[in-house]
Phi, psi and omega in degrees: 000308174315299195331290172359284219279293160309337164299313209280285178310303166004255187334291201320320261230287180309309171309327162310347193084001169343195233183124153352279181302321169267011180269304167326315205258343202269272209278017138281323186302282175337314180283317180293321194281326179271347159275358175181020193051212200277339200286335179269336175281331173298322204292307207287325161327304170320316194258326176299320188282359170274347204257348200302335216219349176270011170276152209289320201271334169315305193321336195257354154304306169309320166315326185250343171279300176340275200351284186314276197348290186326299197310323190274332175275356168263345179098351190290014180259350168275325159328279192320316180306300198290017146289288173349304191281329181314287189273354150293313156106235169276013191288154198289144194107330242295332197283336197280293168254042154276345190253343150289328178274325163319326200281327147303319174287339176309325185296307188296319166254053184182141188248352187229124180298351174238003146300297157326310171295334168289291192299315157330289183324343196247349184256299192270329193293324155340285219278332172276337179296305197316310181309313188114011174290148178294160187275330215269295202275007172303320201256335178303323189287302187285332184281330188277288215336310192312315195264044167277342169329343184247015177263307196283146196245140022293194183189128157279338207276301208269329147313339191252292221292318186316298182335293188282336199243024186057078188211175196277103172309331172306295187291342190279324197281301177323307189318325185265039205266291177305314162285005148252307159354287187282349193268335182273342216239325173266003201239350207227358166239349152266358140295355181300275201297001156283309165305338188284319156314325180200096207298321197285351168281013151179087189314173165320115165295180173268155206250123195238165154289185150303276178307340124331320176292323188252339146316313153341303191305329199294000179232039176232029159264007188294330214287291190333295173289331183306278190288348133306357152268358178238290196305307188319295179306319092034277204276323184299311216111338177331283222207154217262181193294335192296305210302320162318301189302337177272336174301327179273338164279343174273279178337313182295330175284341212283317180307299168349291173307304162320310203281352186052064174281118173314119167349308197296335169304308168298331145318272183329244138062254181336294206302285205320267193311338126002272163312315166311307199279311148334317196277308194283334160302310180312310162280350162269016196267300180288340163276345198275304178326309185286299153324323183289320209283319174319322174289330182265349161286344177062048185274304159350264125348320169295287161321302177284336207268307171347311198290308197279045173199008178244045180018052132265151206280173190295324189300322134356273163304336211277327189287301197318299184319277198299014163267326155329312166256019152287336196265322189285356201267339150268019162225012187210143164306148181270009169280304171308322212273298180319300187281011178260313191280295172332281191323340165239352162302318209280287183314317185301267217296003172280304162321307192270008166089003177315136172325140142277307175349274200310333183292338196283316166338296189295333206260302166343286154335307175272348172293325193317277206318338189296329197273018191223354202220112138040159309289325190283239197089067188312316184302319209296275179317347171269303152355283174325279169325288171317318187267346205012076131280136181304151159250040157296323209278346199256346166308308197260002159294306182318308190295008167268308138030280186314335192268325190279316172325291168336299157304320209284350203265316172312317183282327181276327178285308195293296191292051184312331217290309191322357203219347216247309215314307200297314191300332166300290199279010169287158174297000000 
């Protein structure tokens, strides 16, 4: 009855418009003071908010936002693109998807997704509305392309899930190397095919040489190093994801500086992460209040020994949950989704024999559609902001995006290995 009621205030709390992190610690608060009075929410207060923030592996989170910051205030997401656009040329799209492969490589040096969305929007989205792109698939390209940022590693995302969910942080950020791939690769085939249906959402680009192209290539080593100081090292063994992260924010500032980034930038830089860093502590603070009261009602617990015992098949649960985070993934940030879920998610599929690697992958996969979809879609709204296109218009740029995700989320459920394989072969 106690679980009920809290969940219950949770949902209440959050619908109302509530901030996360505090709807998580008011309704775990809440829960607690009717289990055991005050004497017991004072012990477990006490004790939470250090522990919300003292694992050794937290560091790379604040670390990898640095990073993305530096990187967007030094300019290297404009390198990227115009390599990107050089060598797509005249292919039909080509801006559209030279604006999927930035968004990967950003993805790659850079862990936060909706920092991919701001930086597109400021590189690629200009240039193609200039060009004569139509606007839905200008801001649709750019609004999914940013959230590969939580696939391709670093990832802050699949760190909070190792994080919440007790797993190997390394092997989690490898894993999603190849399925951002195929997520780049399924994001650059459906603009093919929207161009193709209707050639006016994006005329002919400008036509480069050969030699032009591999002149190019010369401003794509800041990209080289960046991500071999984090991911390269990472997959070798060198050095652990903190270590990485801290090897990829130094570096990124050391790029800054070469570049000769105005102080007030490298300030700013710092506040953003800062804040940024401040916020996602702050909902695990509230989620962990709330998790001790889940734990000791064994709402948990319950909840997995009920699914696996109520003889449907696993696969069966395995399609409900993630219609679950199709759904929750349009009311909710996916650092709020992650810390509400995991804890009872990550054990239903350990039960039900599933990977966990691959499901966390996978769960990922469905955060991307949550950041393009109705009502909330954070990527969708920062598109907006920058650009200032309804983000009606950026919605409905999104939904084929949305629909190829889907497949692509389908192909990853039958094929796992595609996700298994690369993390098997770390030292």
């Amino acid at each position: 009855m106690e679980a009920l009621l809290g969940t219950v205030t949770l949902l209440v709390l959050i619908s109302i418009g509530l901030p996360v992190a505090l709807s998580l610690a008011l309704s775990g608060a809440v829960g607690l003071y009717l289990l055991g009075g005050s004497q017991l929410i004072l012990g477990i207060l006490g004790s939470a908010s250090l522990g919300a923030i003292q694992n050794y592996e937290f560091v790379s989170i604040p670390m990898f936002i640095l990073m993305a910051n530096f990187i967007i205030c030094s300019g290297v997401s404009d390198d990227m693109f115009n390599v990107a656009k050089t060598w797509m040329g005249r292919t039909p799209g080509g801006l559209a998807h030279a604006t999927a492969i930035t968004g990967a490589a950003f993805g790659a040096i850079s862990g936060s997704s909706t920092a991919a969305a701001a930086t597109l929007s400021a590189t690629s989205i200009p240039g193609m509305l200039k060009q004569g792109y139509s606007p839905k698939l200008a801001t649709g390209v750019a609004a999914i392309s940013g959230t590969l940022a939580m696939l391709i590693p670093p990832s802050v995302a699949m760190i909070l899930y190792a994080l919440l969910a007790n797993m190997n942080v390394g092997k989690m950020l490898i894993a999603g190397v190849i399925p951002g791939l195929l997520i780049t690769l399924t994001i650059m085939a459906t603009v093919a095919y929207l161009v193709w249906r209707d050639p006016d959402h994006a005329p002919l680009g400008q036509s480069y040489s050969w030699r032009e192209k591999f002149v190019s290539l010369r401003s794509s080593w800041t990209f080289i190093v960046l991500f071999m100081m984090v991911t390269g090292v990472i997959y070798i063994g060198i050095a652990t994801p903190t270590e990485a992260s801290a090897f990829g924010a130094f570096g990124a500032f050391l790029l800054a500086i070469l570049r000769r980034t105005p102080m007030e930038k490298l300030q700013h830089a710092l506040v953003v992460t800062a804040r940024a860093t401040c916020m996602i502590s702050f909902i695990i603070l509230g989620a962990l209040i709330f998790g001790y009261f889940l734990t000791i009602t064994q709402a948990t617990q319950n909840l997995v020994q009920f699914l696996v015992g109520s003889g449907l098949p696993a696969w069966t649960i395995m399609v409900m949950v993630l219609f679950v985070y199709l759904v929750l993934g349009c009311f909710m940030d996916l650092v709020a989704m992650l810390i509400l879920t995991v804890p009872v998610v990550h054990p239903l599929m350990v039960q039900l024999g599933y990977d966990p690697l691959w499901f966390a992958v996978v769960t990922i996969v469905m955060g991307e559609v949550g950041m393009v979809t109705p009502p909330l879609g954070m990527n969708v709204f920062v598109i907006s902001k920058y650009t200032k296109i309804p983000a009606s218009d950026v919605f409905k740029g999104s939904y084929p995006h949305v629909v190829a995700h889907l497949i692509a989320v389908a192909v990853l459920v039958v094929f796992p290995q595609i996700i298994l394989w690369l993390p098997a072969t770390m030292q």
